[in-house]
PAZAPA-4460 file (N, C-alpha, C; in steps of 0.05 Angstrom, whole numbers, plus 32768, in hexadecimal, padded with zeros to 4 digits):
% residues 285
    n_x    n_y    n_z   ca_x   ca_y   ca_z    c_x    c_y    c_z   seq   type   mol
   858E   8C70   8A40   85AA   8C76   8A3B   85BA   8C5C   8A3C     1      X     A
   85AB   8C49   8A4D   85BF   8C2F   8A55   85BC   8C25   8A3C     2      X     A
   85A8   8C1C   8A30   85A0   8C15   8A11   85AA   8C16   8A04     3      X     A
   85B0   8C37   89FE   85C2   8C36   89E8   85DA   8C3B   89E6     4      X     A
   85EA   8C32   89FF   8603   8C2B   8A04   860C   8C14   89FF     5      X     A
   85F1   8C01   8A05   85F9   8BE5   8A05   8603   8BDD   89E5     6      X     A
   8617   8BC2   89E5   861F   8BC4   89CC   8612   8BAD   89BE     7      X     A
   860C   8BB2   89A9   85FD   8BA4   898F   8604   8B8B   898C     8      X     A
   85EF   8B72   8993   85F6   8B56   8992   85FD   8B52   8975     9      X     A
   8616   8B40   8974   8625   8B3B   895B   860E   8B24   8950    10      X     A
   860C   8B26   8932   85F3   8B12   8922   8602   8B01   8910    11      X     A
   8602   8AF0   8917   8613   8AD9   8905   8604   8ACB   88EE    12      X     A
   85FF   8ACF   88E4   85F3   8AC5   88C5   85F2   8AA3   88BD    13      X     A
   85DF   8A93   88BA   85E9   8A78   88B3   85FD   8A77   889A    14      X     A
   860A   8A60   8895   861F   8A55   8889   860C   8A5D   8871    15      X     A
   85FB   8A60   8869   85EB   8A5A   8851   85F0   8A7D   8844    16      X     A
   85F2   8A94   8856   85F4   8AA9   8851   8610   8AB3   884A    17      X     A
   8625   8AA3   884F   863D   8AA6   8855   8647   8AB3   8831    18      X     A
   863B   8AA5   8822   8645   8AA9   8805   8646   8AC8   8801    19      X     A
   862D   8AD2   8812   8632   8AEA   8804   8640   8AFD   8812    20      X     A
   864E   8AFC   882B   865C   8B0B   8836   8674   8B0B   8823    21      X     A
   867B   8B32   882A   8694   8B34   8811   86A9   8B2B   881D    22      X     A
   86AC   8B21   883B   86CA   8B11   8841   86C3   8AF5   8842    23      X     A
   86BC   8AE8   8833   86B3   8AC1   8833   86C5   8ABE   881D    24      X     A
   86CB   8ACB   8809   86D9   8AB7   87ED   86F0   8ACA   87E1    25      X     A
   86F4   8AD7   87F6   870E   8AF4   87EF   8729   8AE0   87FF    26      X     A
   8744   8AF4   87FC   875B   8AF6   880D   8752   8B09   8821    27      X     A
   874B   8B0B   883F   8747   8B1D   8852   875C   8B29   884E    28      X     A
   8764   8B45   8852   8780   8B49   8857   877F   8B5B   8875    29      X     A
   878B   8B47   888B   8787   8B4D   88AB   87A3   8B52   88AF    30      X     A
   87AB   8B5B   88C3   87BE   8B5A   88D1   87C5   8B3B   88EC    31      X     A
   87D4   8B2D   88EE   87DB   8B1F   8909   87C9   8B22   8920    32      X     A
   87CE   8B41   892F   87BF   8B47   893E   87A3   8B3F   893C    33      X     A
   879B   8B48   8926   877D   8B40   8915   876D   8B23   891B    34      X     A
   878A   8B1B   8911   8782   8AFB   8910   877C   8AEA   8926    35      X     A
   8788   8AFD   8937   878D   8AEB   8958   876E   8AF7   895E    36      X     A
   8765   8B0F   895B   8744   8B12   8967   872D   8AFD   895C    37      X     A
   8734   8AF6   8945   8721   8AE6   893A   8713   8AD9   894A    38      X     A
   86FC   8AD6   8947   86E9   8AC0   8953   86D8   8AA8   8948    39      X     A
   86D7   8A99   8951   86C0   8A80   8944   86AB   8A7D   895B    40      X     A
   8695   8A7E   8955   867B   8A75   896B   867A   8A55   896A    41      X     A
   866D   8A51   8983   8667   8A35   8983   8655   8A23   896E    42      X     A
   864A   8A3B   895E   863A   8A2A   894E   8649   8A25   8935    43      X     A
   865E   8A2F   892D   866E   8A2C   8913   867D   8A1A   8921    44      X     A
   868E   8A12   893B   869E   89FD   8946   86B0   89E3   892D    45      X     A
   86BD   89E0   8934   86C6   89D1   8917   86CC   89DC   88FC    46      X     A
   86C4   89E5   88FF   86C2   89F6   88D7   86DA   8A0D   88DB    47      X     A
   86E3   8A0D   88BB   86F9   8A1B   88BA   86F5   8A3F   88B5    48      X     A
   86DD   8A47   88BF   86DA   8A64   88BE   86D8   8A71   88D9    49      X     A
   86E7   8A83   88D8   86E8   8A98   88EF   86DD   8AA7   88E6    50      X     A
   86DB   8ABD   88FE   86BF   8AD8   88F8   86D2   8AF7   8901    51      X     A
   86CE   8B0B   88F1   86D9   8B22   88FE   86BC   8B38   8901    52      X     A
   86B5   8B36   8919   869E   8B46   8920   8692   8B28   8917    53      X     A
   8682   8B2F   8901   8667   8B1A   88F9   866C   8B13   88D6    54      X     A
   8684   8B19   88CD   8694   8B13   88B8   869F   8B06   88AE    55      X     A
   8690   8AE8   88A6   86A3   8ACC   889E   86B7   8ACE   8891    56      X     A
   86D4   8AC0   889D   86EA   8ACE   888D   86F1   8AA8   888A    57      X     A
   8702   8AA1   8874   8710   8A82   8870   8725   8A89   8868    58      X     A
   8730   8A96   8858   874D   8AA3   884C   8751   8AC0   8856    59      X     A
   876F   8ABC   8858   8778   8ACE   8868   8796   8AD7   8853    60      X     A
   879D   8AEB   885C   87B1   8AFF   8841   87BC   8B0D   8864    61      X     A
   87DD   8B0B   8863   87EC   8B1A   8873   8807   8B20   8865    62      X     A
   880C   8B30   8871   8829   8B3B   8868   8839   8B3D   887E    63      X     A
   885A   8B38   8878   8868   8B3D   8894   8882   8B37   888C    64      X     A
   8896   8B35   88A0   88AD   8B2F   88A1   88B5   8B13   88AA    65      X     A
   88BA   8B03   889A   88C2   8ADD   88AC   88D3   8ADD   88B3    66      X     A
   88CF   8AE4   88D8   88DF   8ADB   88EB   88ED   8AC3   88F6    67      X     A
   88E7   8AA5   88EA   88E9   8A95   88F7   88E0   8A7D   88E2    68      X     A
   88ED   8A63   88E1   88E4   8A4F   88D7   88F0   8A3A   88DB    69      X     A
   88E0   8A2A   88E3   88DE   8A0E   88F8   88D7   89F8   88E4    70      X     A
   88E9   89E7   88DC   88EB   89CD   88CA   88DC   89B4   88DE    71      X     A
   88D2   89A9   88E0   88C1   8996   88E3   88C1   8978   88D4    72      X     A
   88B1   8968   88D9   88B2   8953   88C8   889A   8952   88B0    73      X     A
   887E   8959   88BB   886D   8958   88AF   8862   8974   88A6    74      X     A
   886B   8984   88A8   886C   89AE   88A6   8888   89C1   88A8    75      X     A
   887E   89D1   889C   8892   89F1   88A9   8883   89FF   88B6    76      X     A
   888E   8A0A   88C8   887F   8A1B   88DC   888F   8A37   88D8    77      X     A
   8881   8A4B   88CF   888A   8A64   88C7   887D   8A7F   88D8    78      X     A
   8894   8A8D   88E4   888A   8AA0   88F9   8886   8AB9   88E4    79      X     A
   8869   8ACD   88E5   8873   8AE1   88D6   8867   8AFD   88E9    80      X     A
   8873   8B04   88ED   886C   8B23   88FA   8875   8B38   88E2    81      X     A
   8855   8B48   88E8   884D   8B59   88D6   8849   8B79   88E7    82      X     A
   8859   8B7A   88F9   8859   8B9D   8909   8843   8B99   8916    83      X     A
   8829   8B86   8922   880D   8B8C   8928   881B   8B8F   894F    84      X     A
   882F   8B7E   8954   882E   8B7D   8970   8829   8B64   896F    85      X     A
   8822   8B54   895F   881F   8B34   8960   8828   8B22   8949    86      X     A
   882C   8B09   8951   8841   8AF6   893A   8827   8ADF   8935    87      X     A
   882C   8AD5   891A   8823   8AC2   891D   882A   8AA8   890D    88      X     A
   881F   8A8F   890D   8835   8A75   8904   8824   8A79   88F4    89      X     A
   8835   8A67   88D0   882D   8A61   88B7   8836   8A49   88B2    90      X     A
   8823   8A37   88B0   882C   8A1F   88B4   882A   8A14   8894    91      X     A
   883B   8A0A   8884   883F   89FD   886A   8849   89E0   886B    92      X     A
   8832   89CF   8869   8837   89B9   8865   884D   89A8   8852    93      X     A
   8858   8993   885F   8860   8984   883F   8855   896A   883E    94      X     A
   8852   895C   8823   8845   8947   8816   8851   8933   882B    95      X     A
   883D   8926   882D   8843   8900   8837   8859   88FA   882D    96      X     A
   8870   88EB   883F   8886   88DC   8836   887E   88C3   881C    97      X     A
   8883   88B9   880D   8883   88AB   87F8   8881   8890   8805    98      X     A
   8874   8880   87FE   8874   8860   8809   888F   8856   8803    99      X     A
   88A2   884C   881A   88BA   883F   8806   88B1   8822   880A   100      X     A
   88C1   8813   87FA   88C2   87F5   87FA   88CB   87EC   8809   101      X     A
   88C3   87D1   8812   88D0   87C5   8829   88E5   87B4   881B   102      X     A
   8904   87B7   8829   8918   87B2   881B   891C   8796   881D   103      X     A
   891D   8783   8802   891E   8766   8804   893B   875A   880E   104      X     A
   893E   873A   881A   8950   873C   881E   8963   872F   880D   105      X     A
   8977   873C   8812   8989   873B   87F0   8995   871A   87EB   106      X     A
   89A9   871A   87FF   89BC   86FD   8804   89BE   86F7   881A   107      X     A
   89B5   86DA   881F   89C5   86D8   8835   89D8   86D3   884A   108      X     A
   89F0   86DC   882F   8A0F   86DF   8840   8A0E   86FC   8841   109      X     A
   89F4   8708   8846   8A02   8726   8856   8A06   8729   886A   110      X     A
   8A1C   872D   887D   8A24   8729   888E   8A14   8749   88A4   111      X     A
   8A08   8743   88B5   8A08   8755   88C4   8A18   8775   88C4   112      X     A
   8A28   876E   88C2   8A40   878A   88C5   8A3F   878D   88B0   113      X     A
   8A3A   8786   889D   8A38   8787   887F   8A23   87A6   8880   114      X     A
   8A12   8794   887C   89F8   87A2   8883   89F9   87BB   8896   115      X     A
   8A03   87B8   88AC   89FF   87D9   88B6   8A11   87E2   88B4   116      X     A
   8A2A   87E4   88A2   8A3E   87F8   8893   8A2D   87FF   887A   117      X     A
   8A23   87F4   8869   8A11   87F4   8853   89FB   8812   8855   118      X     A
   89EE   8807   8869   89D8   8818   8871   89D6   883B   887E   119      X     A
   89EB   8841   8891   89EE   8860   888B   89F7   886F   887A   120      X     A
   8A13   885E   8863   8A1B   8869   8852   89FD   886E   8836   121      X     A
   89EE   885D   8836   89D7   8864   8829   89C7   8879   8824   122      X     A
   89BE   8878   8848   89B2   888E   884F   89BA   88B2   884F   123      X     A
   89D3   88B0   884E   89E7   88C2   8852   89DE   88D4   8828   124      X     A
   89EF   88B5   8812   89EE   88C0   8801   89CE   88CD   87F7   125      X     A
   89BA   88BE   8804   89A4   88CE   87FA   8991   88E1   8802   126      X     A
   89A1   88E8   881B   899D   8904   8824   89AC   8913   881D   127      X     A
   89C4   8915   880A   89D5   8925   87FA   89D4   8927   87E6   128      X     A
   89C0   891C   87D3   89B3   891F   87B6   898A   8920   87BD   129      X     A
   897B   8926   87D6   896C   8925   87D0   8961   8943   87C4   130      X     A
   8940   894A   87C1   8942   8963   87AE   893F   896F   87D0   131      X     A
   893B   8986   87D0   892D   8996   87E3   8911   8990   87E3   132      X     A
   8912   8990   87F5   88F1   898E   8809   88DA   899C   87FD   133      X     A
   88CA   8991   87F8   88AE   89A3   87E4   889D   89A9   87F7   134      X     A
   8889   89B5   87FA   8868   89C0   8803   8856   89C0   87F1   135      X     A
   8842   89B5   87FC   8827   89BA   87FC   8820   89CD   8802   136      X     A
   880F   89D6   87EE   87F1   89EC   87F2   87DD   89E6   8808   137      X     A
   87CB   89F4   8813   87B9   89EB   8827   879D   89D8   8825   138      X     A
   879D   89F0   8809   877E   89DC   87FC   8782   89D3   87E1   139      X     A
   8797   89DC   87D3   8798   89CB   87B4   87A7   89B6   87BB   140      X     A
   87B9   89B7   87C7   87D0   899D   87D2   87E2   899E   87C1   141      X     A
   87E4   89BD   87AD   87F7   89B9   8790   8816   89C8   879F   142      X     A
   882F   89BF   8793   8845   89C3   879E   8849   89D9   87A3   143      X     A
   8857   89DF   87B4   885C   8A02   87BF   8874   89FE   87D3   144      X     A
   888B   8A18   87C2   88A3   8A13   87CB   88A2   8A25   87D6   145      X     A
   88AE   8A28   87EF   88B8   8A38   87FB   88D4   8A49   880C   146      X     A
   88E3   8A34   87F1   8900   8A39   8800   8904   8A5F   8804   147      X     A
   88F9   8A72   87EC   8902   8A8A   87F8   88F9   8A98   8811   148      X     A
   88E2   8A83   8820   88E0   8A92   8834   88E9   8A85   8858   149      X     A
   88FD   8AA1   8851   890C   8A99   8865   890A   8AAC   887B   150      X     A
   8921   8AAB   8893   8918   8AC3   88A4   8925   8ADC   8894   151      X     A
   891C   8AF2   88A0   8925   8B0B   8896   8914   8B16   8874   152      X     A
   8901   8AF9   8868   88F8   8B07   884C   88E8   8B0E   8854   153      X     A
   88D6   8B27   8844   88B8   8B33   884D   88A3   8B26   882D   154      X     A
   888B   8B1B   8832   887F   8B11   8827   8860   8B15   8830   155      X     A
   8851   8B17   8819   8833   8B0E   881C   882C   8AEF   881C   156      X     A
   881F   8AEA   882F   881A   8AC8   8832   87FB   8AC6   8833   157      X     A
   87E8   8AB9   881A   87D3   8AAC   8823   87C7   8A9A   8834   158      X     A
   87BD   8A8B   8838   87B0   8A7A   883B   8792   8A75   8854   159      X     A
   8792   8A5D   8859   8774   8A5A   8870   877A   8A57   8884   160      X     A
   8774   8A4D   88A1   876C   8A5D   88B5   876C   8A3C   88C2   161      X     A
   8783   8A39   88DA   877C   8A1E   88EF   878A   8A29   88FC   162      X     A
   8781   8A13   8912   8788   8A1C   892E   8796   8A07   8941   163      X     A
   87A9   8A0D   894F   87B6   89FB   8953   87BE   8A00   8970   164      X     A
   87AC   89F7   898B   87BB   89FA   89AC   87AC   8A15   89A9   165      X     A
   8797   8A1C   89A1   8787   8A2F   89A5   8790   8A4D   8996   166      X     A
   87AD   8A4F   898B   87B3   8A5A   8976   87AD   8A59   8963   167      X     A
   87A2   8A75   894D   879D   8A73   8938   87BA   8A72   8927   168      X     A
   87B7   8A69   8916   87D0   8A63   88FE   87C6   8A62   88E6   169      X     A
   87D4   8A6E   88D1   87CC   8A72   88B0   87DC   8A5B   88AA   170      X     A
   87CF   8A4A   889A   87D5   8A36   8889   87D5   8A3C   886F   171      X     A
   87EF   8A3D   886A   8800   8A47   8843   87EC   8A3C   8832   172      X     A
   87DF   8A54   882D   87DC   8A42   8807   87EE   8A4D   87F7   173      X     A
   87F6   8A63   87F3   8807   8A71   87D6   8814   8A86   87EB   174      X     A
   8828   8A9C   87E1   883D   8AAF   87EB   8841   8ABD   87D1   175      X     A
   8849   8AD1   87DD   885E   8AEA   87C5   8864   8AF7   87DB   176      X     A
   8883   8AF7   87C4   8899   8B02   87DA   889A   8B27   87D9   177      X     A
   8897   8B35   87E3   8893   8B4C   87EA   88B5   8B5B   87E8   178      X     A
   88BD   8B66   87D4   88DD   8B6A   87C9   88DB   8B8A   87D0   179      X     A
   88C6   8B8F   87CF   88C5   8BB9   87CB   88BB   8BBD   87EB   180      X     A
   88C2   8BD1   87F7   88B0   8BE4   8808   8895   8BED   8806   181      X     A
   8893   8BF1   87F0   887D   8C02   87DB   8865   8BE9   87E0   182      X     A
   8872   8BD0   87D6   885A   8BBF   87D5   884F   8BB2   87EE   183      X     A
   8862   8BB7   8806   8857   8BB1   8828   8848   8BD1   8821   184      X     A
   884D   8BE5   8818   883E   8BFF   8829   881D   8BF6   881A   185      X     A
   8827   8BEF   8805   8804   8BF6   87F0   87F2   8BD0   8803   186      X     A
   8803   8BC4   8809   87F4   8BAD   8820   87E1   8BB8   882E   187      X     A
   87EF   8BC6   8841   87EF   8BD2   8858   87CF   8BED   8853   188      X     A
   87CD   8BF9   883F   87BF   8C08   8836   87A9   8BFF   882F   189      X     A
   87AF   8BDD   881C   8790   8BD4   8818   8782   8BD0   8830   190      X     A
   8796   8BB7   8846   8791   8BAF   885A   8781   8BBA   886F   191      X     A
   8780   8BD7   8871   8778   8BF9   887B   8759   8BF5   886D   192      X     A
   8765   8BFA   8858   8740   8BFC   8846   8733   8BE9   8851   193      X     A
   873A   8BD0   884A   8726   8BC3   884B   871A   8BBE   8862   194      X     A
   872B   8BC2   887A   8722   8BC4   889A   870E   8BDA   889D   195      X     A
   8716   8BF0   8895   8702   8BFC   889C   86EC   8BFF   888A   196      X     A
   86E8   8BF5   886C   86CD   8BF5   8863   86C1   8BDC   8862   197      X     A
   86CC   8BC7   886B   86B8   8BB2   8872   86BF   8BA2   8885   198      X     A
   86D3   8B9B   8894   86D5   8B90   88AD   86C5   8B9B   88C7   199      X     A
   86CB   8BB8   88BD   86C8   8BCE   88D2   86A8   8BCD   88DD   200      X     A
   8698   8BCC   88C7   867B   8BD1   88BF   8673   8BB1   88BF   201      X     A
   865D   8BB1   88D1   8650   8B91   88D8   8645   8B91   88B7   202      X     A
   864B   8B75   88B8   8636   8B6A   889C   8618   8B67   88AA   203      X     A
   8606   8B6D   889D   85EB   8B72   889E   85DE   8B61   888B   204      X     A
   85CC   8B50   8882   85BD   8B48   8870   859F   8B4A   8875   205      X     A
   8589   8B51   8866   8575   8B59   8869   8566   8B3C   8867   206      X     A
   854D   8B42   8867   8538   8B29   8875   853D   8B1C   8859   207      X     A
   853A   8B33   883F   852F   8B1F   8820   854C   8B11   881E   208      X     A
   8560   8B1E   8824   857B   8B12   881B   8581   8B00   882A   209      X     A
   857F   8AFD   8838   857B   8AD7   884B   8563   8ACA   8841   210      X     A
   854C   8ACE   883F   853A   8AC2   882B   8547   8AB8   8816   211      X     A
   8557   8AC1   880B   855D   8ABE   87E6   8570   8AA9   87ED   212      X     A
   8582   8AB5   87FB   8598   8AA2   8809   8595   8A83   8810   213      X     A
   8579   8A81   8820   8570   8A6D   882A   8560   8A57   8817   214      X     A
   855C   8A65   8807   854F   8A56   87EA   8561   8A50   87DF   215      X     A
   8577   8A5C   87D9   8589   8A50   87C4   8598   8A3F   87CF   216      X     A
   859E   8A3E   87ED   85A7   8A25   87F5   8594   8A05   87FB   217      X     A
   8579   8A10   87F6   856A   89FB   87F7   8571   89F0   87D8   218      X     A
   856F   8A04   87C6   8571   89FB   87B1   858B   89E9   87A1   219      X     A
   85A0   89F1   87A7   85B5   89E6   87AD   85B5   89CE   87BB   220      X     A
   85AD   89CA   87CF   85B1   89AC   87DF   85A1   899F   87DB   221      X     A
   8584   89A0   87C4   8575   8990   87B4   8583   898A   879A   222      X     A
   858C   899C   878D   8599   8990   8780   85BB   8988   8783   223      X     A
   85CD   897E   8799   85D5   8975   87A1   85C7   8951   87A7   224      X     A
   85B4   8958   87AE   859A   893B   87BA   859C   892D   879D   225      X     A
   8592   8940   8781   8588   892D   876C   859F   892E   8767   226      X     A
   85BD   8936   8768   85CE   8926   8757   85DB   8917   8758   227      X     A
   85D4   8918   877E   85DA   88FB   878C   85C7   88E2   8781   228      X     A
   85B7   88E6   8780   85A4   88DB   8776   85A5   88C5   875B   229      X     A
   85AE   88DA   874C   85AF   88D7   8731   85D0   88C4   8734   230      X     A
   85E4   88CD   8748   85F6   88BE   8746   85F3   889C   8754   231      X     A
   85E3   889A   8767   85D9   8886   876F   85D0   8875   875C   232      X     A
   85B5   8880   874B   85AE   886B   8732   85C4   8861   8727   233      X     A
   85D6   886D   8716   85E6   8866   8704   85F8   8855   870F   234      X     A
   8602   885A   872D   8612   8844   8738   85FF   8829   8738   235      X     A
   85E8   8835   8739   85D9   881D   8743   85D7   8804   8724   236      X     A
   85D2   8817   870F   85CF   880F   86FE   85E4   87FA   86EA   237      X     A
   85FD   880D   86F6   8618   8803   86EE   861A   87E8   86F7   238      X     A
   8616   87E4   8717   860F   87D0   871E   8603   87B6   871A   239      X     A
   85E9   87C5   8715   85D1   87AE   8709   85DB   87A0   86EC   240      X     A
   85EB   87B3   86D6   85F4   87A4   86C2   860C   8790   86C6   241      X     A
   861D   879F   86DE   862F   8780   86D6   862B   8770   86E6   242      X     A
   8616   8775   86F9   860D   875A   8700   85FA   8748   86F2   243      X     A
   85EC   875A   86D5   85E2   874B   86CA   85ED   873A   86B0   244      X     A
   8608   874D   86A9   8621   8744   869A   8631   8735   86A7   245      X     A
   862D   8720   86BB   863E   8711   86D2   8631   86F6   86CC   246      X     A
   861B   86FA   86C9   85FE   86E7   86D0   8603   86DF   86B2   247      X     A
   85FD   86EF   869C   85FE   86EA   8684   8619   86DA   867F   248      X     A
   862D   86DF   8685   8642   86D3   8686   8647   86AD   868E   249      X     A
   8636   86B5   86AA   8634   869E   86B7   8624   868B   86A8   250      X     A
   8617   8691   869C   8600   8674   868C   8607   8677   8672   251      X     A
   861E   8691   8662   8628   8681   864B   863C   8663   8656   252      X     A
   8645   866D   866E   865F   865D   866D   8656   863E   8680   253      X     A
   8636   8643   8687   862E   8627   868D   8623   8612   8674   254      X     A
   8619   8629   8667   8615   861E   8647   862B   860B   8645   255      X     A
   8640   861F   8639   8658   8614   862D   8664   85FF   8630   256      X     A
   865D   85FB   8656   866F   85E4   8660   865F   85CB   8657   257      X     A
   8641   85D7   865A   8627   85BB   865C   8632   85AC   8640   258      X     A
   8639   85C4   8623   8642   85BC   860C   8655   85A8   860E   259      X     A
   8665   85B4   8619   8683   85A0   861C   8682   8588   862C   260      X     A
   866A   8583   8642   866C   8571   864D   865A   8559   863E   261      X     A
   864B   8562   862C   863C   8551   8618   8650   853D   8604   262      X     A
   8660   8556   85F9   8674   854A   85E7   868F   853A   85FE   263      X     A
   868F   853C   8612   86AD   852F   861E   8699   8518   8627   264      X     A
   8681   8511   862B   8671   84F8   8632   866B   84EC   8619   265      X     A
   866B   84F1   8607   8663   84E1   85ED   8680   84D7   85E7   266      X     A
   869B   84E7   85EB   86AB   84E1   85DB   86B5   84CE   85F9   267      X     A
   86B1   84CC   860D   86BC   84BD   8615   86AC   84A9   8615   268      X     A
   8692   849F   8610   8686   8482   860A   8697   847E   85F3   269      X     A
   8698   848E   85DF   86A6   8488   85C6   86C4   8477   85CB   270      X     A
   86D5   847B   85D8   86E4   847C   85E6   86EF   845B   85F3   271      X     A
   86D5   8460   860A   86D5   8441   8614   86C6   842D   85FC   272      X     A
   86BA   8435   85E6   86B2   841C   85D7   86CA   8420   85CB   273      X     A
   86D7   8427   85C0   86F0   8421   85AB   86F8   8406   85BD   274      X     A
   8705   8418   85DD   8720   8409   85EC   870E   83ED   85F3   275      X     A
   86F5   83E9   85F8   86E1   83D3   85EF   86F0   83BA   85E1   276      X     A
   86EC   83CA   85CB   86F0   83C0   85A9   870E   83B9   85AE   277      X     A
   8718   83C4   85B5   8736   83C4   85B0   8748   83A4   85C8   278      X     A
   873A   83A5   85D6   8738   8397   85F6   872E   8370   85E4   279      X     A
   8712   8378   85D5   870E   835D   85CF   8712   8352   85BE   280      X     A
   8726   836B   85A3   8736   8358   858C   874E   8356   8594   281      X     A
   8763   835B   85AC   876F   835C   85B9   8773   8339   85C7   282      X     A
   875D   8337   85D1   8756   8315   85DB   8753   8309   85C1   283      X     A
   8747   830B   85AC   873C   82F4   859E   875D   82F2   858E   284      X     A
   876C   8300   858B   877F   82F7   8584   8799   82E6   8599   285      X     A
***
């Protein structure tokens, strides 16, 4: 009776099996609460997949209300509670500041005071014509605005899965803004389904389907090998010609000089016999 009370060790699948789980290359659609159970084992450590039960999840799909948004220098930090009993941050990056130039110096009758009256009025006007602040995507890095989401809008937010002070946090890739009731309820309904017909239910893979699995990743990382491979020669090869187009270069242009130094030695004997000549009808007159 103790037996079969006891509860069923969770089976974690290698990375190699992961393709075929139906939550590896979907939008999960979890709840907050959800998200905060997530787990990673020590053997995935580093890597950007969490597990629900034994369920590799990388993208994540929530819906909610944005409570909160925190301007930053290098991010937005976006609170969204979704009714679970739990909140969680969405963090949306923005692009690297732009290299500016280092400012040359202009004259040097600028007088000190010159110069720092000069300098806030600057700064001033181009923070009053700059555009609004852009975002980045998580993994395309392609622009993504987010001025409509503010506190009080309700929105679907994609993206992947970091962690930050031992908090999980969704990192934005894309959003839609959620305008109807209707379209939080039909969320809310997939979100249901899909919990309970495949979150709910351990993924299982049988002996042949990790066999197949395990082959095709051998097969894959051999040919990964030859196209490294194949890219190696060609660098190599690329190589070998202009170093042999360098070389070729080098002994036309020793030629050339040997040429020129033949003719600038003849023409300068030529040269000193004239000024010779010129030196001893010079005396006899």
């Amino acid at each position: 009776m103790a037996a079969e009370d006891a509860p069923l060790k969770t089976t974690y699948y290698p990375p190699y099996c992961h393709k075929a789980a139906p939550t590896y290359f979907t939008w999960v659609k979890l709840g907050a609460a959800d998200v905060h159970r997530l787990t990673q084992p020590k053997e995935f450590a580093g890597q950007n997949i969490y597990f629900y039960n034994n369920h590799p999840i990388q993208y994540l799909c929530l819906a909610g209300v944005i409570v909160s948004r925190d301007e930053q220098a290098r991010r937005t930090i976006l609170v969204l509670d979704d009714s679970t009993g739990f909140t969680i941050e969405v963090v949306c990056s923005k692009p690297p500041p732009p290299l500016q130039p280092r400012p040359q110096t202009a004259a040097v009758s600028l007088t000190p005071t010159t110069a720092q009256t000069l300098t806030p009025s600057s700064s001033i006007h181009n923070g009053a014509n700059s555009l609004p602040i852009t975002h980045i995507a998580s993994t395309t890095r392609t622009p993504l605005d987010i001025n409509p989401l503010r506190a009080g809008s309700v929105a679907k937010l994609k993206g992947t899965i970091t962690r930050f002070r031992g908090m999980l946090q969704l990192h934005l890739e894309r959003y839609t803004l959620l305008r109807e009731t209707s379209a939080e309820v039909r969320f809310w309904e997939e979100k249901m389904r899909f919990f309970v017909e495949v979150l709910c239910v351990p993924w299982v893979l049988s002996v042949e389907e990790r066999e197949r699995l395990r082959w095709e990743d051998v097969r894959e990382e051999e040919m990964k090998r030859r196209k490294k491979v194949v890219r190696e020669a060609r660098r190599e090869r690329r190589e070998r010609k202009m170093v042999e187009r360098e070389e070729r270069d080098r002994l036309r242009i020793e030629r050339r000089y040997a040429r020129e130094e033949v003719l600038r030695t003849k023409y300068g004997e030529r040269c000193r016999a004239e000024n010779r000549a010129f030196r001893d009808e010079k005396r006899r007159r």
